[in-house]
C-alpha positions as CSV (number, residue, x, y, z in Angstrom):
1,X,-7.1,-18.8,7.4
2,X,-7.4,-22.7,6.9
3,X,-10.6,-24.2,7.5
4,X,-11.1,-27.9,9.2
5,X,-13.7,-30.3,7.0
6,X,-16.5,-29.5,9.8
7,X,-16.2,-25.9,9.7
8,X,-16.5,-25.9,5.9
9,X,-19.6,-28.1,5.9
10,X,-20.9,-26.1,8.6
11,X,-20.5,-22.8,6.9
12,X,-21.7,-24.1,3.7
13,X,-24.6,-25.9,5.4
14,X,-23.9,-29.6,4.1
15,X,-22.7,-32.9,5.8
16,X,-19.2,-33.7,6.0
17,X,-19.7,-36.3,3.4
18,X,-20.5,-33.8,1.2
19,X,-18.0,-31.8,1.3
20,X,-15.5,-34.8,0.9
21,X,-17.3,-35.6,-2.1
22,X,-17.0,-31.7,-3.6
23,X,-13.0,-32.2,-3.0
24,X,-12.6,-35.3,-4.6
25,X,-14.6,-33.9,-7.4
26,X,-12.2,-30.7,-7.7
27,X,-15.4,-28.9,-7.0
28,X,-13.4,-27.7,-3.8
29,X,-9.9,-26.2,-3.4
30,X,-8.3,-28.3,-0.9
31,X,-5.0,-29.0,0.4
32,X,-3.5,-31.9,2.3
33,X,-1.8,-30.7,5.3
34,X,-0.7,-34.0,7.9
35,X,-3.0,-36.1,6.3
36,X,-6.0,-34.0,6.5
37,X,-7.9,-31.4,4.3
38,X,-7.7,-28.3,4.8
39,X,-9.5,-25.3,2.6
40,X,-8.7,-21.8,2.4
41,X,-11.5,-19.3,3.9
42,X,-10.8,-17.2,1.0
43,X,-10.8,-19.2,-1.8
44,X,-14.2,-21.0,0.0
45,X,-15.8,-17.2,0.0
46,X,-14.6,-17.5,-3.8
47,X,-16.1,-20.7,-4.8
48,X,-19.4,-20.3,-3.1
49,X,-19.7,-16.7,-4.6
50,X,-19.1,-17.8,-8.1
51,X,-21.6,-21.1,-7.5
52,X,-24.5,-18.5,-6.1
53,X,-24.9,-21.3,-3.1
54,X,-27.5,-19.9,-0.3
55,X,-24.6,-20.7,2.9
56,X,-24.1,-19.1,6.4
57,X,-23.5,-15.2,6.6
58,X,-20.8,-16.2,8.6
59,X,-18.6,-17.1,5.7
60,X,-18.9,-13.4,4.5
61,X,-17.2,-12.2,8.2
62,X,-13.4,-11.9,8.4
63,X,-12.5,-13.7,11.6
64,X,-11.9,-12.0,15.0
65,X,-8.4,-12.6,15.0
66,X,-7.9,-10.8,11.7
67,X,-9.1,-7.4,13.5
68,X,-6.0,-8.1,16.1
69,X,-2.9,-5.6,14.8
70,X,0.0,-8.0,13.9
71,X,3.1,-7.6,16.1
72,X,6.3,-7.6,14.5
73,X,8.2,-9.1,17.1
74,X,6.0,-12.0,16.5
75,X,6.0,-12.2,12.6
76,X,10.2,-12.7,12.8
77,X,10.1,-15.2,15.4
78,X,8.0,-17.2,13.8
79,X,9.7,-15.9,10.3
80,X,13.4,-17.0,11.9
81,X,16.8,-14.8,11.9
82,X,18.9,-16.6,10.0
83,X,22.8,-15.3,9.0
84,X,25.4,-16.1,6.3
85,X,23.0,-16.7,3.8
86,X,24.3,-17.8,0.3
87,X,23.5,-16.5,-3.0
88,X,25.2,-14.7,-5.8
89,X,22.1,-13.3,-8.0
90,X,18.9,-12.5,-7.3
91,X,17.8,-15.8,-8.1
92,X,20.3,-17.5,-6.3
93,X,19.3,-15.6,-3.0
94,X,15.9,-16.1,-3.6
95,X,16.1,-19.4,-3.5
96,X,18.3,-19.5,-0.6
97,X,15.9,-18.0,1.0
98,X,12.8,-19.6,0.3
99,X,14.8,-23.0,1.1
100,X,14.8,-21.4,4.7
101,X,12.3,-20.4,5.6
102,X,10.0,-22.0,8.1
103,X,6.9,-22.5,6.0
104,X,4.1,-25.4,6.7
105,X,4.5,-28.4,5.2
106,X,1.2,-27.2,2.3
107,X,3.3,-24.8,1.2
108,X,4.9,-25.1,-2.1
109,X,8.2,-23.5,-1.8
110,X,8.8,-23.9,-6.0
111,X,6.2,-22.0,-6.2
112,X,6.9,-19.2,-3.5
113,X,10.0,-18.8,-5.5
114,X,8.5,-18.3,-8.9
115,X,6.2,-16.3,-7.2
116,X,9.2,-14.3,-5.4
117,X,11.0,-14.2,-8.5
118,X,8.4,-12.9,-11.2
119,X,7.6,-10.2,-8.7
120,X,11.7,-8.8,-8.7
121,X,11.6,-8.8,-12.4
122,X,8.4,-6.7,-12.7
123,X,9.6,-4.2,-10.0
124,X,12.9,-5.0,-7.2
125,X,11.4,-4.9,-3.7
126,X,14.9,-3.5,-3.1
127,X,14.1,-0.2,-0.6
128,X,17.9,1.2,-0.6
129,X,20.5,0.9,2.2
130,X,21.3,-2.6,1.6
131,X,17.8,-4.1,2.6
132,X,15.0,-5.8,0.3
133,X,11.6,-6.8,1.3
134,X,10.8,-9.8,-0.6
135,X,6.8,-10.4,-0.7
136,X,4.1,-11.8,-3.0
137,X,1.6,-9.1,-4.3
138,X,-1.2,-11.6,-3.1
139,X,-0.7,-13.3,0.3
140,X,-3.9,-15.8,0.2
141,X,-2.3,-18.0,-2.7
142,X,0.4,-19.3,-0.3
143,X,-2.2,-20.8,2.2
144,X,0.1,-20.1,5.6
145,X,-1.6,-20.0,9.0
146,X,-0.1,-17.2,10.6
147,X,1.5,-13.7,9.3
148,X,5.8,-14.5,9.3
149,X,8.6,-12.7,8.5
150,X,12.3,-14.0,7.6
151,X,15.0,-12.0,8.0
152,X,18.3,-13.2,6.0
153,X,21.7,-11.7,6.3
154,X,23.3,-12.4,3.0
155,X,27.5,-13.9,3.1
156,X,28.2,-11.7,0.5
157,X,25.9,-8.4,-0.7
158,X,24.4,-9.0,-4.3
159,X,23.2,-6.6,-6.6
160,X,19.2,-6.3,-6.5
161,X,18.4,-3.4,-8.5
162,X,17.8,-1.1,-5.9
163,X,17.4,2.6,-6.4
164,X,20.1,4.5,-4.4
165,X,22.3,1.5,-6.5
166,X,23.8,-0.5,-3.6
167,X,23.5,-4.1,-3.0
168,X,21.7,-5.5,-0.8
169,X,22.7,-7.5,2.4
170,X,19.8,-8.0,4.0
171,X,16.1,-9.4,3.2
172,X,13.4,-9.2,5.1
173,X,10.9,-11.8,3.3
174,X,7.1,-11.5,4.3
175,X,4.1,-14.0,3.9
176,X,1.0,-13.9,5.6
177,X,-2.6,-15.4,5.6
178,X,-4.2,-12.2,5.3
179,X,-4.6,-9.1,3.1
180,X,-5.0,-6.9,5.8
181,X,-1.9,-8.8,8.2
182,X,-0.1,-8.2,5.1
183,X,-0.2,-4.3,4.9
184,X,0.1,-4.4,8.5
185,X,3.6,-6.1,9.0
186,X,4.4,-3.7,5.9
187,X,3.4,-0.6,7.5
188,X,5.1,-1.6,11.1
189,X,8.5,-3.1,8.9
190,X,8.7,0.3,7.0
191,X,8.2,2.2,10.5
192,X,10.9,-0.1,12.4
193,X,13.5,0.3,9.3
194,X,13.4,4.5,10.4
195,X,14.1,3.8,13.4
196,X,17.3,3.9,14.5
197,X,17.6,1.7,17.5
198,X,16.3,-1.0,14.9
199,X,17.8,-0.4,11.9
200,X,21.1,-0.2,14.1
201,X,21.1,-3.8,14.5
202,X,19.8,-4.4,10.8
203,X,22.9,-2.7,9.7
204,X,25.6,-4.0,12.1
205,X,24.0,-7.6,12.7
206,X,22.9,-8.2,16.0
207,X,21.8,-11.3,17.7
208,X,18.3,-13.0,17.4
209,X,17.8,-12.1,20.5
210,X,18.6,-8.1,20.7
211,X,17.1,-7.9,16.9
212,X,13.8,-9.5,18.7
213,X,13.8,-7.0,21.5
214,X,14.2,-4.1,19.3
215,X,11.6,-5.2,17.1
216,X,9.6,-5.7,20.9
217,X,10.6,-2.0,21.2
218,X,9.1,-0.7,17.9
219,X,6.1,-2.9,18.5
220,X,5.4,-0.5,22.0
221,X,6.2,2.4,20.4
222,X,3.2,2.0,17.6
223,X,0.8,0.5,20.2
224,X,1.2,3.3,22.4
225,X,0.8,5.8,19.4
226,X,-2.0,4.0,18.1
227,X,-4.0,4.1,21.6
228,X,-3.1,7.9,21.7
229,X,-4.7,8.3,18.3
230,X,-7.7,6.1,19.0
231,X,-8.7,8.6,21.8
């Protein structure tokens, strides 16, 4: 979660002035997004921790929305359905990708891709079946505002590593603000790529549209197994 310059100053107990100063300084991790400042919640809880600063309790409480389940729906319209996507390698794809995606303008897409990359040559996020799920092993460092997935459709499949040895056509590349949006979308991704209605228009592209409304589908489906659950 990005914070505003008052809600920092509020949190940390200072003026506004202050906390301009502390930026300025490099005291601060900020980031410039449409001309204004903006500072990550969790590198903030960071910061203050290692400084031993008496601040606000509230800093210490995970925001409202982050108790919310993520919808997955959501996550790829935001994310984007995108088709024909180029690449020949790994690489190549990556940054295909990463050049697509709809990110905010703080986010440093060179990094996203090194950060992308190194994580394929520790271990291929490659699940079998022609589908890879692309994501960072830390979500907070990318400093997004809301939990997105992009789903690619590659022009031609490329080899990925993968363990049942086919390549992959499709990518499903995840970033979110938060640790816990970030298993979520995993969890409800993995459930939707069992399911055949969905994965039936993963494997035989579909539309945005009827990929969407499948994905509204499997979203339902875990709600209304979830409320079963919870009683």
């Amino acid at each position: 979660m990005q914070l505003k310059i008052r809600e920092v100053a509020t949190l940390l107990g200072v003026s506004d002035k202050t906390v301009y100063r502390w930026i300025k300084a490099g005291a601060i991790p900020a980031y410039r997004v449409h001309d204004q400042y903006r500072v990550n919640r969790m590198e903030l809880l960071e910061w203050v921790t290692s400084q031993k600063m008496p601040v606000s309790e509230e800093i210490f409480n995970e925001p409202t929305e982050s108790e919310e389940t993520v919808s997955l729906a959501r996550a790829l319209d935001a994310g984007g359905v995108f088709y024909r996507v180029e690449g020949t390698d790994t690489p190549s794809v990556l940054r295909a990708v990463v050049d697509t995606m709809r990110l905010p303008e703080g986010v440093d897409r060179e990094f996203l891709f090194r950060v992308l990359l190194s994580r394929e040559n520790v271990c291929s996020t490659a699940i079998g079946g022609g589908v890879a799920i692309p994501h960072p092993r830390n979500p907070i460092v990318l400093h997004v505002t809301q939990p997105s997935i992009t789903l690619c459709f590659l022009e031609n499949p490329v080899e990925f590593g993968a363990m049942d040895g086919q390549p992959v056509r499709t990518l499903f590349t995840l970033v979110s603000p938060m640790v816990r949006h970030h298993l979520q979308l995993l969890s409800r991704l993995g459930f939707a790529l069992h399911d055949a209605g969905f994965k039936s228009v993963i494997d035989n592209p579909g539309t945005r549209e009827v990929i969407l409304a499948e994905a509204r589908r499997v979203d339902r489906l875990l709600d209304e197994r979830n409320r079963s659950a919870a009683e």
